[in-house]
C-alpha positions in Angstrom: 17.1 -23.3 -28.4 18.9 -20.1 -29.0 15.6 -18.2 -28.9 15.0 -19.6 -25.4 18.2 -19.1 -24.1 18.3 -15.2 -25.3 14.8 -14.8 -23.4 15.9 -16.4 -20.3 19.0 -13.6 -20.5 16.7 -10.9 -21.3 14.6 -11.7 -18.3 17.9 -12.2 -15.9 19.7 -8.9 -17.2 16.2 -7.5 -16.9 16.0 -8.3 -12.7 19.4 -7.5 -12.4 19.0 -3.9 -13.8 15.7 -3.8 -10.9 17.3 -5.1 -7.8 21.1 -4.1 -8.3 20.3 -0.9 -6.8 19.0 -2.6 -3.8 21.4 -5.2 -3.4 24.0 -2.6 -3.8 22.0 -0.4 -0.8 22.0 -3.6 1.5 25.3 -4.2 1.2 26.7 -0.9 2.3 24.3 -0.7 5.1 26.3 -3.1 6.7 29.1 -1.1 5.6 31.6 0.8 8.5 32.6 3.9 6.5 29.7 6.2 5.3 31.2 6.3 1.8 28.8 5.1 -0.9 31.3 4.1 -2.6 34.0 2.4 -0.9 33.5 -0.9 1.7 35.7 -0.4 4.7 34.5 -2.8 6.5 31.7 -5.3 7.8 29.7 -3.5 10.9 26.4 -2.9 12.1 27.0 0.7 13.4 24.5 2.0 11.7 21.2 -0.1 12.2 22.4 0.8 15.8 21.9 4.3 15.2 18.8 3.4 13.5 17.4 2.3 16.5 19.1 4.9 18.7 17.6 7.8 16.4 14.5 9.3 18.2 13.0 10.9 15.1 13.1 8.0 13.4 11.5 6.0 15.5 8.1 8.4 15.9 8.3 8.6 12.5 8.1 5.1 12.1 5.2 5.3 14.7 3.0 7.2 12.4 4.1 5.3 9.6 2.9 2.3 10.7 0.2 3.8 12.9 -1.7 6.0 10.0 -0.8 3.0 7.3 -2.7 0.4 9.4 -5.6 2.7 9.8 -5.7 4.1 6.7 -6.2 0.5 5.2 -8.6 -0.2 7.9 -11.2 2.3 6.8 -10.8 2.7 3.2 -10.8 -1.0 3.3 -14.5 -1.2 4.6 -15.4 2.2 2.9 -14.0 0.5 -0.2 -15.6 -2.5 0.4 -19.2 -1.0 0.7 -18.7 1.2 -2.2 -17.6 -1.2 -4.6 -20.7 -3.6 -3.7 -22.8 -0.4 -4.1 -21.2 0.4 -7.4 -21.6 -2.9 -9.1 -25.2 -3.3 -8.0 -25.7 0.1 -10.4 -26.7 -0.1 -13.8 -27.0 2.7 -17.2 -25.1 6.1 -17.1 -25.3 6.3 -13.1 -22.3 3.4 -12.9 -20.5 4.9 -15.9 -20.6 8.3 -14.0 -18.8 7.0 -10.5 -16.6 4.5 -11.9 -15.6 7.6 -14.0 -15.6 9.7 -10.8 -13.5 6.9 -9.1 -11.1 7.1 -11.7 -10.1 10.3 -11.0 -8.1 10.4 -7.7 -5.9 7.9 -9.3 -5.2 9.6 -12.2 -4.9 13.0 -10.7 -1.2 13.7 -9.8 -0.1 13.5 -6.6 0.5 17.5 -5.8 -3.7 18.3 -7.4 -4.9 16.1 -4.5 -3.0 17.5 -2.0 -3.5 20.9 -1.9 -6.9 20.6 -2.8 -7.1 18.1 0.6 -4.7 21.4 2.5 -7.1 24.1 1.2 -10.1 21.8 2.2 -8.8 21.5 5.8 -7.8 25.2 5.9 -11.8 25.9 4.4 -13.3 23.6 7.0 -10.8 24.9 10.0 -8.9 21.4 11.4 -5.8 21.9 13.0 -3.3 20.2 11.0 -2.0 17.0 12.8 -2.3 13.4 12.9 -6.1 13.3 12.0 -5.6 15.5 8.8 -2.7 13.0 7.2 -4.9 10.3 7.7 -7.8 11.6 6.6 -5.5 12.2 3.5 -4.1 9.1 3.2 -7.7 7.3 3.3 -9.1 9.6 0.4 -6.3 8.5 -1.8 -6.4 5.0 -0.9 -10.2 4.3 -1.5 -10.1 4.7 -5.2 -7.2 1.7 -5.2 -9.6 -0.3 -2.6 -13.1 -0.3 -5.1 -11.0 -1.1 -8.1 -9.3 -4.4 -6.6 -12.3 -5.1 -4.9 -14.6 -4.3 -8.5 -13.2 -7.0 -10.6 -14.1 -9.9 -8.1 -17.4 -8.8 -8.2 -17.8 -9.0 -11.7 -16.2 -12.8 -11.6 -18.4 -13.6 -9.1 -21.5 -15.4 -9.6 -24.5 -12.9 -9.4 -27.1 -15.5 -8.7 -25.0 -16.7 -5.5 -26.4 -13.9 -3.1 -30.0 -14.1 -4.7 -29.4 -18.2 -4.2 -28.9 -17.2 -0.3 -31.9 -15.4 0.4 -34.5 -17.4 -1.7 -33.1 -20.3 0.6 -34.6 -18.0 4.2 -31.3 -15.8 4.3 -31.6 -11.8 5.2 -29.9 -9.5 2.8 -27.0 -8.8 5.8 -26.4 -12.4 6.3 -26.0 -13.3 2.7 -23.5 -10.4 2.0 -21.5 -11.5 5.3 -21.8 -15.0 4.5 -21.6 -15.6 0.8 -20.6 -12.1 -1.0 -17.6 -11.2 1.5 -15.8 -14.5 1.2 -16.5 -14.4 -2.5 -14.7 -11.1 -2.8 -11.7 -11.9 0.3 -8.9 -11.9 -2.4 -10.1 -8.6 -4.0 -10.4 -7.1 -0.6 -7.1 -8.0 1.0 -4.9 -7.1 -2.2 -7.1 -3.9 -2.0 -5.9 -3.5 1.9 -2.4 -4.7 1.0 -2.0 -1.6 -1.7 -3.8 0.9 0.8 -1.0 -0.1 3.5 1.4 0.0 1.1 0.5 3.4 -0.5 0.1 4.6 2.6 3.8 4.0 3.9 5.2 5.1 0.5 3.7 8.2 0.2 5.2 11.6 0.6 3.2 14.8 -1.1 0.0 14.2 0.4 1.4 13.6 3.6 3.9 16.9 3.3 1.2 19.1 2.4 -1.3 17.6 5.5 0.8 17.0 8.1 1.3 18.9 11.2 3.7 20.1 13.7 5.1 16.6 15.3 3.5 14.4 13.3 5.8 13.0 10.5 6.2 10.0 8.7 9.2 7.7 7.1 9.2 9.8 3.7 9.6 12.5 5.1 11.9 12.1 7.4 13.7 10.6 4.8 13.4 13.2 2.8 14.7 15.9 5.5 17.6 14.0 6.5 18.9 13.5 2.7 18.9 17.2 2.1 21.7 17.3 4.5 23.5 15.0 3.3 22.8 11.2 2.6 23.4 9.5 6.2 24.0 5.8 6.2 20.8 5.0 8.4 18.7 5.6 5.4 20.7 2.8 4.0 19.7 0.5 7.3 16.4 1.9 7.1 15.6 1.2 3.5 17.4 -2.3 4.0 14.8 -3.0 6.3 11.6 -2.4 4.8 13.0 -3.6 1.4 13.5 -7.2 4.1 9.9 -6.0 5.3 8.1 -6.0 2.1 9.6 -9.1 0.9 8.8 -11.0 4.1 5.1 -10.0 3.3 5.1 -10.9 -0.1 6.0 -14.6 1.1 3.5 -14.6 3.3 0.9 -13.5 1.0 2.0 -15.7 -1.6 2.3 -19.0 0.6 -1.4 -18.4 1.6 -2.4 -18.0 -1.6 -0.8 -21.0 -2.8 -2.7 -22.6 0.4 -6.3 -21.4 -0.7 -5.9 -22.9 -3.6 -4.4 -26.1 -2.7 -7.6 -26.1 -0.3 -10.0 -25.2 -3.1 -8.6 -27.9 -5.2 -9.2 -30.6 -2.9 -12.9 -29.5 -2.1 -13.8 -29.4 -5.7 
């Protein structure tokens, strides 16, 4: 009994110490004074100047704009190279799993100057087609290894099942490998959006002259001085993410509700 009840406060002290930070930063959003540390009083002056604030908002445009499109393509580049990868066998698979690897263990700063000096070598202008090309090479790796481990649960004779039965190879991978693999590829999309929004040193080394994003615009404004919109702004993609998560999770618990009654 004691046991339990020490676990159950190690795990509440634990979530405490994770989102006190946030619920502190939600709270003085709403906050009237723009002292961190002192409520003045309830107001909403600042999500007003959120949405009043020009460069925030075509930040917020690319954001969104290079996020969705990012996880787009190295979605279905994903996609097609992690079917390609697990239909390898002997050193060949060892070698680009290995090779995959890499991008994601590389630090952040590696991969973006060697994307900048690539760029520079090649001659594109720096600009909106240079941060997402950026933000797709980074995101591919995260695709093929959410996507990889669905393959390996799935049954390998399903496919083979499909086209002894009169299927073509295109219609058996569109009809019984892709919905095999759907969780795998939407968590792999999900991460690619989400790495996409939250990153900041590939995007500062490959972006160009008008094209921003949140992070760094974030970034700019709290060198001068931490401004209370960042407080509105951060309040709502925390509200953002969680509102996803829901989602995500409700349809999950759907698809399985659904498998169970088929089986």
């Amino acid at each position: 009994m004691v046991s339990r009840v020490f676990k159950k406060l190690y795990i509440y002290l634990t979530l405490l110490f994770l989102y006190a930070p946030i619920i502190v930063l939600i709270v003085f959003s709403f906050n009237d004074s723009k002292s961190r540390g002192k409520w003045t009083g309830f107001s909403l002056r600042w999500y007003k100047d959120l949405f009043s604030n020009d460069s925030i908002l075509k930040a917020l445009y690319y954001t969104v704009a290079i996020a969705l499109l990012s996880a787009i393509i190295s979605t279905i580049i994903g996609t097609i190279a992690a079917i390609g990868i697990h239909g390898m066998n002997g050193i060949g698979k060892k070698v680009i799993l290995n090779l995959n690897y890499l991008p994601v263990l590389n630090p952040d700063i590696v991969t973006a100057v060697s994307l900048m000096t690539l760029f520079k070598f090649i001659g594109i202008e720096f600009g909106f087609s240079t941060m997402l090309l950026s933000h797709i090479t980074f995101c591919i790796p995260y695709v093929i290894l959410s996507i990889l481990p669905k393959l390996k649960q799935m049954n390998k004779h399903l496919a083979e099942a499909a086209m002894d039965l009169g299927a073509t190879p295109m219609y058996a991978l569109r009809k019984v490998v892709i919905p095999e693999i759907m969780p795998g590829i939407f968590t792999g999309a999900l991460i690619a959006f989400t790495l996409s929004i939250d990153d900041f040193v590939i995007s500062f080394f490959n972006k160009g002259a008008g094209v921003t994003n949140l992070s760094i615009e974030v970034y700019s404004m709290a060198r001068l001085g931490i401004n209370p919109v960042i407080n509105a702004l951060s309040s709502l993609m925390f509200v953002g993410s969680l509102a996803l998560l829901l989602f995500i999770n409700k349809r999950n618990d759907k698809n399985v509700k659904k498998k169970g009654r088929v089986i």
